[in-house]
C-alpha positions as CSV (number, residue, x, y, z in Angstrom):
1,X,-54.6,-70.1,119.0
2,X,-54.3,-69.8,115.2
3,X,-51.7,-67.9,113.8
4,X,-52.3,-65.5,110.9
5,X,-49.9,-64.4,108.4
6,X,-48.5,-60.8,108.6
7,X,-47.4,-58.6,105.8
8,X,-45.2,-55.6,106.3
9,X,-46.9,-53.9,103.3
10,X,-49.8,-54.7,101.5
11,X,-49.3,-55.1,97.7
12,X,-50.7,-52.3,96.0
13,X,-53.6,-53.4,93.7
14,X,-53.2,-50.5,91.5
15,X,-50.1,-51.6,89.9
16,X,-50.1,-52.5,86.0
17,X,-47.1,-53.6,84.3
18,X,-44.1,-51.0,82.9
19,X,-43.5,-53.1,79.1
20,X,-46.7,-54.9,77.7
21,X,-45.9,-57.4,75.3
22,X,-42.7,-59.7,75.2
23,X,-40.3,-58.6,77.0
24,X,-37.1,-59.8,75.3
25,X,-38.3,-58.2,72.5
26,X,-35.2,-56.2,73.0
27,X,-32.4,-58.4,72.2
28,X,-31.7,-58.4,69.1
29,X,-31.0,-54.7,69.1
30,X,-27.9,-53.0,70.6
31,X,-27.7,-51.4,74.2
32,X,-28.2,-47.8,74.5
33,X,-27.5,-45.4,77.8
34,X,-29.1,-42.9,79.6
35,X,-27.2,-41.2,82.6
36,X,-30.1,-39.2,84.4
37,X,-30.0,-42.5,86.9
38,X,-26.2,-42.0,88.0
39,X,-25.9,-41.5,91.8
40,X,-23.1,-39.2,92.0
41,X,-22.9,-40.1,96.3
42,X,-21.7,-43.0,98.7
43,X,-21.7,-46.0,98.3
44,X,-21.7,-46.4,94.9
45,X,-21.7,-43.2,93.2
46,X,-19.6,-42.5,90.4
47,X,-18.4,-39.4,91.7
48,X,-15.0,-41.4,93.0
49,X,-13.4,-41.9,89.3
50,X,-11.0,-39.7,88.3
51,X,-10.6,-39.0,84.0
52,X,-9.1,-42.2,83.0
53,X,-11.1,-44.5,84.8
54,X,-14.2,-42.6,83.3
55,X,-12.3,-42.6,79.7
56,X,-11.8,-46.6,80.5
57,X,-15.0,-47.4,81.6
58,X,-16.5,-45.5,78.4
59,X,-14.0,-47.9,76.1
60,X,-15.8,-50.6,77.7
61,X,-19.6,-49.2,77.4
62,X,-18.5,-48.6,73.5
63,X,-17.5,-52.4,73.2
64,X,-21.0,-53.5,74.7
65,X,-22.7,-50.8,71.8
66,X,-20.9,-53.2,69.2
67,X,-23.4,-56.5,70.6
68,X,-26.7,-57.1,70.9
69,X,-28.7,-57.2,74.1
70,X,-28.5,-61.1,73.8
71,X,-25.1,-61.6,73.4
72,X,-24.6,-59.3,75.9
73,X,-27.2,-61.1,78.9
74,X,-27.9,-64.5,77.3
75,X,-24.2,-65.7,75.5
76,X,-22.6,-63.5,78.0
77,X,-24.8,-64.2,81.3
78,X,-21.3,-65.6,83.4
79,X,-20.3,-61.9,83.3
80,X,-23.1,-59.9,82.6
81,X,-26.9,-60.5,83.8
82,X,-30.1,-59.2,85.5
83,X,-30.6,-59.6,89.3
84,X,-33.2,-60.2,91.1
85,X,-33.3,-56.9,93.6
86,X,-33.8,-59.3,96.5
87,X,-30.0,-60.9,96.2
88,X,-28.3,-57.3,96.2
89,X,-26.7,-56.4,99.4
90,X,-29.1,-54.7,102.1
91,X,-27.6,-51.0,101.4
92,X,-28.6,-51.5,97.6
93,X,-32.0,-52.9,98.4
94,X,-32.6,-49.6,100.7
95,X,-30.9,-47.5,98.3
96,X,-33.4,-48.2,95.4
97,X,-35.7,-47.8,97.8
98,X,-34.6,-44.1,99.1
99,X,-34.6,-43.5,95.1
100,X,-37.8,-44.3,93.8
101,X,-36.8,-48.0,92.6
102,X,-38.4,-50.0,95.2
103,X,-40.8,-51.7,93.4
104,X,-38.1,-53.1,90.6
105,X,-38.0,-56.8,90.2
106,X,-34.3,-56.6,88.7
107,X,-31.3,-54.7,87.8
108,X,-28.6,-55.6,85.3
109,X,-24.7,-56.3,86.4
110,X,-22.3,-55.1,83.7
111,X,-18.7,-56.6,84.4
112,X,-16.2,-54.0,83.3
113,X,-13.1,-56.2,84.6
114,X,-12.6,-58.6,87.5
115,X,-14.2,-57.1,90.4
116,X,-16.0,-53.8,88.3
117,X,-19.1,-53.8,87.8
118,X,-21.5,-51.2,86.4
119,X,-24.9,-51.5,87.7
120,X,-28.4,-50.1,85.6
121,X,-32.2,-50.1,85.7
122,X,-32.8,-52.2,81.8
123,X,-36.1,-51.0,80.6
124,X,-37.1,-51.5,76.8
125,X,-33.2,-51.6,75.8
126,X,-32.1,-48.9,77.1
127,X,-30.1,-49.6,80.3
128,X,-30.6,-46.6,82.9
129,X,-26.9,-46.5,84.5
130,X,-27.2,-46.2,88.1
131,X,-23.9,-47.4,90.4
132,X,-20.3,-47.3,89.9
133,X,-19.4,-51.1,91.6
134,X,-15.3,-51.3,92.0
135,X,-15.2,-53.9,94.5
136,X,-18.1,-56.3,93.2
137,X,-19.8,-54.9,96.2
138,X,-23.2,-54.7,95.3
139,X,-23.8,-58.4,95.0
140,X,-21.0,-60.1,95.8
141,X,-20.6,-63.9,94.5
142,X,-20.7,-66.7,96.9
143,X,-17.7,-69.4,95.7
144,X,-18.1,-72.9,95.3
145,X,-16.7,-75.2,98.3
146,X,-15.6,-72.4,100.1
């Protein structure tokens, strides 16, 4: 009795790649937004802040304008970093899913302060904002020797 590997779903041959080129080639400019991504529902939907947390969270967003996209991942990747879709929580993973995202191979993690996070789809330096993360929720860091 041999066994055979199964596949839930068969990798689609037709695929060809988003960004052809390098690509970094984006980090030496500065971030820019777009807001057509926001999910304004449960879980993470930004529809929960109230005006100063929007107005703080826009003081923040204008900081990250004043670096570049490799001071802001590279110098700053402690705080701030890409993540591989397949270490978000399972409501994330099926979220992107439900959206259209499913086949992205990372997202970017913004910290805002000690347990916010903004989350965003990075594509040629523009980073596509997508979840409001108060809790650190989304991908929640596993301690040392705990």
């Amino acid at each position: 009795m041999a066994k055979k590997p199964k596949v839930s779903v068969a990798p689609s041959a037709a695929k060809l790649p988003r960004i052809e080129g390098d690509p970094t080639s984006f980090h030496q400019h500065n971030p820019s937004w777009r807001f057509s991504k926001m999910e304004f529902c449960d879980p993470y939907g930004w529809h929960i802040l109230n005006a100063p947390m929007v107005t703080e969270i826009r003081g923040k967003l204008c900081n990250f304008e004043s670096m570049t996209w490799a001071e802001i991942l590279v110098t700053g990747k402690k705080r701030n970093h890409q993540i591989p879709v397949g270490q978000l929580v399972p409501a994330a993973r099926k979220r992107l899913i439900e959206i259209g995202q499913g086949d992205l191979g990372q997202v970017v993690s913004l910290h805002l302060t000690g347990t916010q996070r903004v989350w965003g789809i990075l594509r040629e330096g523009v980073l596509h904002l997508l979840w409001w993360d108060p809790n650190h929720g989304i991908c929640p860091s596993i301690l040392k020797n705990t």
